[in-house]
C-alpha positions as a printed NumPy array, in Angstrom:
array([[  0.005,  56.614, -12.969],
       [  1.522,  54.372, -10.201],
       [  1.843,  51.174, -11.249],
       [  2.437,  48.539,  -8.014],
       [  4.496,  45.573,  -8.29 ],
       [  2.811,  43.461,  -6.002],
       [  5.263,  40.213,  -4.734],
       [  2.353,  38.652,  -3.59 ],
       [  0.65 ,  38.237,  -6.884],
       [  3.958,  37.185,  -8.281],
       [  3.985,  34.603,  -5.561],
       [  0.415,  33.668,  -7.019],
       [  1.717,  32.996, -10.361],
       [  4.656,  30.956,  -9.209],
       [  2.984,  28.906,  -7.528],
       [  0.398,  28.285, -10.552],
       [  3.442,  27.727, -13.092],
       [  4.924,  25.466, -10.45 ],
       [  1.926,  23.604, -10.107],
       [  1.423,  23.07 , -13.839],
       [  4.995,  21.729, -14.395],
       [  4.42 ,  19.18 , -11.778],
       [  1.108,  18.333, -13.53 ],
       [  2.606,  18.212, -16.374],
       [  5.797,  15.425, -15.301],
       [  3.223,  13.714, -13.501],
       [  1.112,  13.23 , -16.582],
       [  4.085,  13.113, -19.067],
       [  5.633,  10.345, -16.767],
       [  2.405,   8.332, -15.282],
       [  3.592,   5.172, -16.115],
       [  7.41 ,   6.336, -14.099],
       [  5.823,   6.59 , -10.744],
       [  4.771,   4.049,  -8.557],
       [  0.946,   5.4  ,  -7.355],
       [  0.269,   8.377,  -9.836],
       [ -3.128,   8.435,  -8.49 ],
       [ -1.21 ,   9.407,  -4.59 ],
       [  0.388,  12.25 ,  -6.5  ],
       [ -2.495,  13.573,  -8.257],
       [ -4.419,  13.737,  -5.1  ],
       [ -1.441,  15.823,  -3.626],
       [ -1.356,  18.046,  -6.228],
       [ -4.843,  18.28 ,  -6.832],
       [ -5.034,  19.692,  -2.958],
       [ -2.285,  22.374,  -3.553],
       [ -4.992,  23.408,  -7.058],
       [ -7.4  ,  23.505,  -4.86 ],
       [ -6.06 ,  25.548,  -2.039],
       [ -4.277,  28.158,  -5.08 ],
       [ -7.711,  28.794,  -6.261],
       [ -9.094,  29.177,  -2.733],
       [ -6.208,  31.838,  -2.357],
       [ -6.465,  33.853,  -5.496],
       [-10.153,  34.935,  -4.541],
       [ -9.036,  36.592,  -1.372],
       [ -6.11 ,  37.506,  -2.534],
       [ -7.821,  39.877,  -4.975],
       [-10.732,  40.687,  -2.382],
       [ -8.144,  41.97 ,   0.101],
       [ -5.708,  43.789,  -2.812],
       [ -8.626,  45.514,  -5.062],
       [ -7.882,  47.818,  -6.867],
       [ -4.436,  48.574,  -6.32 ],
       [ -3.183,  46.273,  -8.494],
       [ -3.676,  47.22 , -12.125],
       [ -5.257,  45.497, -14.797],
       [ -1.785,  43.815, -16.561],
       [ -0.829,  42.306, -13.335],
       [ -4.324,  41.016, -12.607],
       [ -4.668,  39.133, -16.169],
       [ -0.7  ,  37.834, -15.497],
       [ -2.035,  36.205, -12.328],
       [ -6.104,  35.272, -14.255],
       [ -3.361,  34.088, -17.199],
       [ -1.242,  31.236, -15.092],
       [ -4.527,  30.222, -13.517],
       [ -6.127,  29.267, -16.534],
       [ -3.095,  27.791, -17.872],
       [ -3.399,  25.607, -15.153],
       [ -6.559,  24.655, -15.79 ],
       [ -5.754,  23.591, -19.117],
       [ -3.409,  20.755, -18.081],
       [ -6.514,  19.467, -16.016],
       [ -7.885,  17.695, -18.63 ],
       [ -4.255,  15.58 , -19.654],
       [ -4.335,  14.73 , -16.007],
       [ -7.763,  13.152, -15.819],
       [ -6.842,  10.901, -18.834],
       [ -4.37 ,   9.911, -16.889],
       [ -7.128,   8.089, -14.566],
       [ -8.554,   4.914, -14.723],
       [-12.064,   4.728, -13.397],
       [-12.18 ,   1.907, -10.919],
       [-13.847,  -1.664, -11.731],
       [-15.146,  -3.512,  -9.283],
       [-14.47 ,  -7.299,  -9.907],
       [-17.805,  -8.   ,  -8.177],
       [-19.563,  -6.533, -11.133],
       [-18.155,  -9.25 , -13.718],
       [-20.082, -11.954, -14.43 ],
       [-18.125, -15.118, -15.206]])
């Protein structure tokens, strides 16, 4: 059996474990940067556009890649995921002053 080592996949789960250490400074360290909410947004669009990728990244490879790469790729996404939550914690829903009453 022919196993393929796809770089593109790897790529995949780089990127995920990337993106879940940043989460994971940014939410570690809210208090250390000066508009966490800026950098959430950021990273929150590079989340976004991984898990836009992964689906046609596994459309277009099928089934040449084999199952253990495939769960190594399904793995760092939903590690990702995880660190979600910590993040949102993180954010203060917004209070309008016009809603307090003296």
């Amino acid at each position: 059996m022919t196993e393929n080592f796809d770089e593109e996949g790897l790529l995949k789960v780089i990127k995920a474990s990337e993106l879940s250490g940043e989460i994971a400074t940014l939410t570690w360290n809210w208090n250390n940067y000066s508009d966490p909410a800026k950098e959430a947004y950021e990273l929150m669009d590079k989340v976004n556009k991984l898990f836009l990728e992964i689906p046609e990244y596994e459309q277009r490879i099928g089934s040449k890649l084999n199952e253990y790469y495939r769960n190594k790729i399904n793995n760092a996404i939903v590690d990702l995921r995880k660190l979600l939550p910590y993040m949102k914690n993180k954010i203060k829903p917004y209070q309008s002053l016009e809603n307090k009453v003296d």
